[in-house]
N, C-alpha and C positions, 0 to 999 in steps of 0.2 A: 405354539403348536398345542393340541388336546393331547390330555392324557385319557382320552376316550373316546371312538366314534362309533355311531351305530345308525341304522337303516334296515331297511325290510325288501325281502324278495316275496310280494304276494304274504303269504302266513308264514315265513323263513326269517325272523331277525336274527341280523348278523351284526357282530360287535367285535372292536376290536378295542384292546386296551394297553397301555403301558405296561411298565411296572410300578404306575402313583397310582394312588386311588383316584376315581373319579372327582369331579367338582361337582356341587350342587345343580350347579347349569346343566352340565355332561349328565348328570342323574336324571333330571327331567327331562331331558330329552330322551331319556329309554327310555322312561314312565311312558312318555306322549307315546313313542311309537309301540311299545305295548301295547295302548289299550288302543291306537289306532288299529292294530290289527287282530285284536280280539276281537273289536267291532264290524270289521269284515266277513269275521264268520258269526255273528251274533252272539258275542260275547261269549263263547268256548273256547275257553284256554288250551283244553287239552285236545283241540286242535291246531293251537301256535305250538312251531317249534322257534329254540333260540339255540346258536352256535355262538360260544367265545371263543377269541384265540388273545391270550393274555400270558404278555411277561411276567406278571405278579400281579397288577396293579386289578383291585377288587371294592366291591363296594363295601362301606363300612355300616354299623351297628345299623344308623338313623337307616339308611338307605338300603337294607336286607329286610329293615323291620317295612318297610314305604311298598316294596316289589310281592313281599309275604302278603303284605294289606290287600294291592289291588290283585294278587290272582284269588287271593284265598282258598279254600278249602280245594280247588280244582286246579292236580297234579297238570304241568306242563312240562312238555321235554323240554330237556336242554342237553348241550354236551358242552362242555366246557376244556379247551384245548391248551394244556398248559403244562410246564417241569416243575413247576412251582409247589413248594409243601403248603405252602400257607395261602393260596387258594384252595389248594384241593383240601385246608383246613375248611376254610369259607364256603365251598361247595356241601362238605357235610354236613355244615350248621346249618345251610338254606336246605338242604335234603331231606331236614324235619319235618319241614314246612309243604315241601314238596319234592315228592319220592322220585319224581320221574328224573331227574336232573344229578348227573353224574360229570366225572372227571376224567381226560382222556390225554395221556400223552401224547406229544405231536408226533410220532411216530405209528399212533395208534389211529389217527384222525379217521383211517375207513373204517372203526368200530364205533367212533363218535358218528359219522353219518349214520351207520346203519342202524346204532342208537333212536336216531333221527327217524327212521324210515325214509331216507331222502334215497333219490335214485342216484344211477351215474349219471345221470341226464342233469339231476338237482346240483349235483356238485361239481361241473361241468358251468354251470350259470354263478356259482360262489366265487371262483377265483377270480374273476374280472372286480368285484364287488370287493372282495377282501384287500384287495391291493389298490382302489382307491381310499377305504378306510386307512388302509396302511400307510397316504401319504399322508392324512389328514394329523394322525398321534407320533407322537416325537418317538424313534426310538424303535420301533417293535420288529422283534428278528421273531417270533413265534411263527408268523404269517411265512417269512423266507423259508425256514427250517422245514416247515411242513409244503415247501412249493419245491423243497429241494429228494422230498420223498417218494 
């Protein structure tokens, strides 16, 4: 099983993660679908949103410094759905880089949408999506906790 999976709803990627860190494989495979869907809206990050729901498991130094490169200078949301200290460490480091992108406990997840600007209609379309991610990575109750809210 991955310790990561991720996919896109139109300009909505959704990721789910462990608590290991991603593989280099699993890594490139957000790069791709990143810049896939930057390229749908011609190359405008800060019209990509990204939602994580992650036990712990986060990118490391190589692979914050890889994600910083390809958005660059152009803030893109993110909410990041986690109990975790040491993402929500990881979340402030990439915060430097890009302001838009905060930490949201799973109890909090309709502050991470609205973060988002997603509708009820948008999150409404996520949950089918998060729980196939969900069968894909070994392990992840993140995903439950916040279906049990």
């Amino acid at each position: 099983m991955a310790n990561m999976a991720v996919t896109n709803i139109g300009r909505l990627i959704v990721c789910v993660h462990s608590d290991k860190p991603p593989s280099a494989l699993e890594w490139n495979d957000y790069l791709s679908v990143t810049s896939a869907a930057s390229a749908s809206v011609g190359g405008d990050f800060g019209r990509i949103r990204t939602i994580v729901f992650t036990d712990g498991g986060g990118p490391n130094t190589v692979q914050r410094a890889a994600v910083n490169k390809l958005i660059g200078e152009k803030p893109s949301p993110g909410a990041i759905i986690t109990q975790s200290a040491v993402v929500r460490g990881i979340v402030t480091a990439l915060s430097w880089f890009n302001p838009a992108i905060q930490a949201f406990h799973p109890r909090d997840v309709g502050q991470g949408l609205k973060h988002l600007g997603l509708a009820v209609e948008d999150a409404e379309k996520l949950w089918p999506t998060l729980k196939t991610l969900q069968a894909k990575v070994q392990g992840v109750e993140v995903v439950s906790q916040v279906a049990q809210m």
